[in-house]
VMD Tcl script that draws the C-alpha trace (Angstrom):
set ca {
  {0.00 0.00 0.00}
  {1.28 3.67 -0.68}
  {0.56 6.13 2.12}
  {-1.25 9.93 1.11}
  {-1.80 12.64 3.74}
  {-4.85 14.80 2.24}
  {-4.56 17.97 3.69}
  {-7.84 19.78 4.40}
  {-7.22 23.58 4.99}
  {-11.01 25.06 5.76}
  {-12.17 28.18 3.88}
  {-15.29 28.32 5.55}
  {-16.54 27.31 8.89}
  {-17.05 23.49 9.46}
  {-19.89 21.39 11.51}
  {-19.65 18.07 11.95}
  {-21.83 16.72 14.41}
  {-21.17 14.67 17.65}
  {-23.81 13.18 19.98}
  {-25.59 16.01 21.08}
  {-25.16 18.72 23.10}
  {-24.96 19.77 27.05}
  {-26.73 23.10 28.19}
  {-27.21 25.89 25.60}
  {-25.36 24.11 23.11}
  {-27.22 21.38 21.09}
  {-24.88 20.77 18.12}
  {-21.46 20.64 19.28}
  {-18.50 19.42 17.03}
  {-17.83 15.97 17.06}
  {-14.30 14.91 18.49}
  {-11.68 12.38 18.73}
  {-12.79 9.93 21.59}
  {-9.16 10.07 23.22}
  {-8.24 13.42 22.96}
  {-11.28 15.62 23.16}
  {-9.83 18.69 21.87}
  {-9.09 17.77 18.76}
  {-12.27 18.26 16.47}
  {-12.32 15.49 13.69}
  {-14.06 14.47 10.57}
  {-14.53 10.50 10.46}
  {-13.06 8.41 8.05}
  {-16.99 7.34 6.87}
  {-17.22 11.50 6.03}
  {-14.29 11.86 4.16}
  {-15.15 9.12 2.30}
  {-18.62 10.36 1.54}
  {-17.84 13.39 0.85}
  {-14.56 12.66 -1.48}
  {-17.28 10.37 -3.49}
  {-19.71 12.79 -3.86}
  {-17.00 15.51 -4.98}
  {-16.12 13.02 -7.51}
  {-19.29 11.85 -8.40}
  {-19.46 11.80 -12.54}
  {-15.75 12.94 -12.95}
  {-14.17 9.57 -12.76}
  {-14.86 6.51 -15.08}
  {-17.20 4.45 -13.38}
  {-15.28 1.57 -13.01}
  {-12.20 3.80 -11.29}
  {-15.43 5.29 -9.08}
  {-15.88 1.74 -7.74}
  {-12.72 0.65 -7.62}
  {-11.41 3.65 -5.41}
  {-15.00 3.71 -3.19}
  {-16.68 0.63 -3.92}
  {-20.17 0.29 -4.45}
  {-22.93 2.37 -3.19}
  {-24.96 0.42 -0.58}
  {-28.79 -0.45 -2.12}
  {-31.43 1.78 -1.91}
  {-34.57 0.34 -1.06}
  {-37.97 1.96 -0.06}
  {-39.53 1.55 3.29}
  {-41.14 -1.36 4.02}
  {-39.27 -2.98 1.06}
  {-36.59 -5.48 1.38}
  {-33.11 -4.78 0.79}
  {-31.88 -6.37 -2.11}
  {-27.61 -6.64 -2.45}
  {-26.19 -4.47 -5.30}
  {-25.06 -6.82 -8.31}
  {-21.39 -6.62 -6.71}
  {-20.12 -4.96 -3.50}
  {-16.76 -4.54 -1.74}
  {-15.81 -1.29 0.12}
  {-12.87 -0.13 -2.53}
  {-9.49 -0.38 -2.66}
  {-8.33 2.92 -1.38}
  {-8.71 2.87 2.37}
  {-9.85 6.78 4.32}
  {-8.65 7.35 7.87}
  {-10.22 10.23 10.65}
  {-9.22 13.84 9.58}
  {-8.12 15.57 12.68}
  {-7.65 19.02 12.98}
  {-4.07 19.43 13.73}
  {-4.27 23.57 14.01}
  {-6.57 25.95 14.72}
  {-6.94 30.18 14.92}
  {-6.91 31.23 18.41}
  {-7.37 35.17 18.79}
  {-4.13 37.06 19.18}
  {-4.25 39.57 21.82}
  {-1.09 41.30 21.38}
  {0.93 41.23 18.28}
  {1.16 42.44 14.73}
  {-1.43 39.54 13.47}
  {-5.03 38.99 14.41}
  {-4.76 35.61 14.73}
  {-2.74 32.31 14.83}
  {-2.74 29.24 13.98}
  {-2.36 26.81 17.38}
  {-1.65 22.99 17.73}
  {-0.33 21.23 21.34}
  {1.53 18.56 22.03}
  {-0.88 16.29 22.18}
  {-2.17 16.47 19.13}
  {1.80 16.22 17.74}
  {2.59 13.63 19.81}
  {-1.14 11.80 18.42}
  {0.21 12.89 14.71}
  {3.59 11.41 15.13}
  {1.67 8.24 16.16}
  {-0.29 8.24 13.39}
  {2.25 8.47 10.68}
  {4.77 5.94 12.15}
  {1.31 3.58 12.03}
  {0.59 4.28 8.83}
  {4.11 4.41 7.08}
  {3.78 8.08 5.61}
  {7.25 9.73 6.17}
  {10.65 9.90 7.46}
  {10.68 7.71 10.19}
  {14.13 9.29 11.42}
  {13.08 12.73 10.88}
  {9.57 11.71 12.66}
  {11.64 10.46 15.78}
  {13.67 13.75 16.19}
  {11.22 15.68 16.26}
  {9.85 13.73 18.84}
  {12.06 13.13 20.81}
  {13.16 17.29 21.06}
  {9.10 18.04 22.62}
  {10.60 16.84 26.42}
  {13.13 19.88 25.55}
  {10.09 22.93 24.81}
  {11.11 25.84 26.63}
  {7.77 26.74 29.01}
  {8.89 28.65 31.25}
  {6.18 29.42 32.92}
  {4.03 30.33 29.51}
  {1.11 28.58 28.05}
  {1.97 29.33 24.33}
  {5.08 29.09 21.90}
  {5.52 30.37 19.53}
  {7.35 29.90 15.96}
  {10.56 31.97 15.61}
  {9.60 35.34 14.37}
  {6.21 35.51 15.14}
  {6.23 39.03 16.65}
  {3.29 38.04 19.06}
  {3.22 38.62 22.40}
  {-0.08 37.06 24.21}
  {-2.75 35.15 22.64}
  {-5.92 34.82 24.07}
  {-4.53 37.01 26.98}
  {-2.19 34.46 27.82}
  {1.35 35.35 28.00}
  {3.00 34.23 24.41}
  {6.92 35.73 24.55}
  {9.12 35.07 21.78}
  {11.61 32.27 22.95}
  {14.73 32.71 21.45}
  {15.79 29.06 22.64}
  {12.65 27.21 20.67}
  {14.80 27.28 17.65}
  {17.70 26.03 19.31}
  {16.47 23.28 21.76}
  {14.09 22.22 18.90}
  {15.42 22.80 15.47}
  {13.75 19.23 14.22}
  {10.10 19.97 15.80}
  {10.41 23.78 14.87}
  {11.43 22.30 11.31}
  {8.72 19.51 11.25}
  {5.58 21.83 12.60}
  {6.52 24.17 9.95}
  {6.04 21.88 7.63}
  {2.34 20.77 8.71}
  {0.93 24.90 9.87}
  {1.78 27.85 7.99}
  {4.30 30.45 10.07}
  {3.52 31.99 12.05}
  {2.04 28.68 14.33}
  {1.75 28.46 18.08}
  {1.61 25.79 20.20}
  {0.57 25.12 23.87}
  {0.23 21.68 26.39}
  {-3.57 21.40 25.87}
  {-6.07 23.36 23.80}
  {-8.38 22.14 26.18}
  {-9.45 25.44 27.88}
  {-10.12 27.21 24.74}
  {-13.77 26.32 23.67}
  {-14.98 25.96 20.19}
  {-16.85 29.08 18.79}
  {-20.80 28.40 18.47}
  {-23.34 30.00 16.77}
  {-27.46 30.97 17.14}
  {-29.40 29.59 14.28}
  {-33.01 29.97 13.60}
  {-34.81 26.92 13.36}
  {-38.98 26.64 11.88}
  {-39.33 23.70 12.79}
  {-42.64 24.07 15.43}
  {-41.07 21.07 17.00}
  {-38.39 22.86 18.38}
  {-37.41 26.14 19.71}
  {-36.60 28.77 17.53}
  {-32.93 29.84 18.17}
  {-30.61 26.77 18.89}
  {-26.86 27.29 19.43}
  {-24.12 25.04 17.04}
  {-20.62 24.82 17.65}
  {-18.42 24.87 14.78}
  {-14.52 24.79 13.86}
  {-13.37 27.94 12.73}
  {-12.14 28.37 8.89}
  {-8.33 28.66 8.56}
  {-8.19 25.25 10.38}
  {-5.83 22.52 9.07}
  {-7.16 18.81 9.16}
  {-4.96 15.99 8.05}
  {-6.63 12.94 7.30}
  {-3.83 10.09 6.07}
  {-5.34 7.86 2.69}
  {-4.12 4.22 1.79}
  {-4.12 3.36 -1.90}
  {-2.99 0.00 -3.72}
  {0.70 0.68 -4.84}
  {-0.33 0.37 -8.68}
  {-2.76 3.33 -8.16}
  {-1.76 6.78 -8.26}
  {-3.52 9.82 -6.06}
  {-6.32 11.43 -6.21}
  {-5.95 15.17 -7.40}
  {-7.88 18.26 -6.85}
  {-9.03 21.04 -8.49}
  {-11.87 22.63 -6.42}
  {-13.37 22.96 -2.93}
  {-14.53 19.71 -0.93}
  {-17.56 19.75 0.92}
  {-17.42 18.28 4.63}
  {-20.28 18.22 6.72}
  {-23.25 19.74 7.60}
  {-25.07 22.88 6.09}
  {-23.18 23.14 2.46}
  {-26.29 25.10 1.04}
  {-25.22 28.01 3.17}
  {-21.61 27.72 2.52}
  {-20.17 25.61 5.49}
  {-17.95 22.95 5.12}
  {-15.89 24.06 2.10}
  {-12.19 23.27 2.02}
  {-8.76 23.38 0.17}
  {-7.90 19.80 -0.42}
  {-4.11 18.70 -1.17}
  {-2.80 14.83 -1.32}
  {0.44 14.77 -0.31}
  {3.03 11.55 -0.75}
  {5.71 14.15 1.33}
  {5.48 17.61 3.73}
  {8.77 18.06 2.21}
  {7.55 20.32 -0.50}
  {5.02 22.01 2.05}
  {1.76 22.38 0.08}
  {2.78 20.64 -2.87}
  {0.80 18.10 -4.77}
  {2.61 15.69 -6.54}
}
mol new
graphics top color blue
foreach p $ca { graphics top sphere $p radius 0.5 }
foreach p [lrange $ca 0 end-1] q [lrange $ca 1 end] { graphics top cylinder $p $q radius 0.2 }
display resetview
């Protein structure tokens, strides 16, 4: 098998749904069952939602050989009858998890930043190693430089350069010796979020924005709250193919999620065989 790494960079808010909601919010985001900060998209979505994006652009046969067959459609009260041939497709879609995500700068020349932790890192180091995508070497010095981040009594890092001094009104100082305790993870996370990047132990106290919505249904009340994962988020979502197939490529937006009609859910989508090259797309 050849390993991808589709890269989903949101241009316009995302919902995904989870189980429900606990006080005023009903829709909150759904999340990764281990590490409940990170928001995610599950492997079942972004393999929906890659079909239906290439829905009548592909040959049929490479359709079915990349996402199998459709399950039948039968009406109620019907039986279900089994398509003429099934299988779920030979290219295999994993959980896209948001690696980064904008937290409000509250002192600095930008109005924003893009913000991982280390244990989402630590989760996407994991991940690769299990999945073969990468330098394994490179991959283990990174890793092995987060025991040396430079705290010191702040809740935020930030990349060299970054000219940003608290984020959220947390204290953010540059730290000269990031770049020199941690030239591999400096290196690798610049690979995976655009400079300037922060990152912190736990984005665990920093909620997910929501949102009031209107609903007419009579059934429920009219103004429901939904969270949502802010646009400018980066999701990485690693993709199995056969080794005689090549990639899939893209050339627009992908859908993900809830509420496309009014313009949620769109994203930037790159495969990637290397972050060597950054964004490219081989």
């Amino acid at each position: 098998m050849n390993a991808y790494l589709l890269r989903l960079e949101m241009l316009t808010d995302l919902h995904v749904g989870g189980e429900g909601g606990m006080g005023l919010v009903e829709n909150e985001a759904q999340r990764d069952s281990v590490i409940q900060d990170v928001p995610i998209i599950p492997g079942s979505g972004v393999k929906g939602a890659l079909r239906e994006h290439f829905a009548g652009k592909l040959a049929k046969e490479q359709e079915k050989l990349i996402f199998g067959y459709p399950p039948s459609q039968s009406k109620e009260g019907e039986s279900s009858k089994p398509p003429p041939q099934s299988g779920d497709g030979k290219y295999k879609f994993f959980d896209a998890f948001c690696v980064a995500r904008p937290l409000r700068v509250s002192k600095g020349n930008h109005a924003y930043v893009l913000t991982t932790s280390v244990e989402i890192i630590e989760h996407f180091f994991s991940l690769m190693l299990g999945v073969g995508f990468g330098n394994g070497t490179e991959i283990a010095a990174a890793r092995k430089e987060i025991a040396n981040l430079p705290w010191e009594n702040s809740k935020f890092l930030c990349s060299p350069g970054a000219e940003i001094q608290s984020i959220e009104g947390e204290n953010a100082p540059e730290t000269p010796t990031l770049a020199e305790n941690c030239p591999n993870l400096v290196a690798y996370i610049s690979k995976l979020i655009p400079k300037p990047w922060a990152i912190c132990q736990s984005l665990r106290p920093f909620d997910l924005p929501t949102r009031a919505r209107n609903c007419l249904d009579d059934k429920k009340r009219n103004l429901w709250y939904e969270e949502y994962v802010p646009h400018k988020s980066i999701f990485y979502a690693p993709m199995l193919t056969p080794d005689e197939e090549k990639h899939l490529s893209f050339n627009e937006p992908v859908q993900f999620g809830a509420n496309g009609s009014v313009g949620m859910g769109y994203a930037k989508v790159t495969c990637l065989n290397t972050l060597d090259a950054g964004e490219n797309q081989p």
